[in-house]
C-alpha positions, 0 to 999 in steps of 0.5 A: 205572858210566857206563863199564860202560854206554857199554862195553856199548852199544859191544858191544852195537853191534859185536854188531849191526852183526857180526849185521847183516853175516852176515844181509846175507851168508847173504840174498845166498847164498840169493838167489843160489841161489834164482834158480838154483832157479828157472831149474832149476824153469823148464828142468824145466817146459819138458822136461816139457812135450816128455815130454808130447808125446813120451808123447801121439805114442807112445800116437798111434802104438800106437793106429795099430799096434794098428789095423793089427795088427787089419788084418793079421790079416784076410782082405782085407789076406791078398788084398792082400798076394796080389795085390800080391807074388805076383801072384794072380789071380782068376777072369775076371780080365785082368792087363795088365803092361807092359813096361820 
């Protein structure tokens, strides 16, 4: 009976220590993976964080076409456009050109 007792503390010990060893073991893998998870959750934070600014200049730069589409279909920017390219004149008007 004593044998049978010191047997089965020996098994119950080896059981133990074999348990101990694979806890030990999977804890190291999931640490190991954890920090890569972390650095990978840090690098997608910083990325977007940068999409967020490229989205804020985008909506920046419609806002800026929106307004100079309204510009383009107005009166002033057809005579501006006259006056520039094609040289329009108006009435009472002295164009001086110099020479190259």
């Amino acid at each position: 009976m004593a044998r049978r007792r010191r047997r089965k503390k020996k098994e119950n010990n080896r059981n133990l220590g074999l348990i101990t060893v694979v806890l030990v073991i999977m804890l190291t893998i999931v640490g190991v993976h954890s920090n890569s998870l972390w650095a990978r959750k840090a690098d997608l934070e910083t990325e977007r964080a940068q999409l967020a600014e490229q989205i804020e200049a985008e909506n920046a730069r419609t806002e800026e076409l929106k307004q100079l589409r309204k510009y383009v279909q107005t009166d002033s920017y057809a005579k501006e456009v006259a006056q520039d390219k094609l040289g329009l004149v108006h009435e009472g008007e002295i164009v001086f050109e110099i020479e190259k």
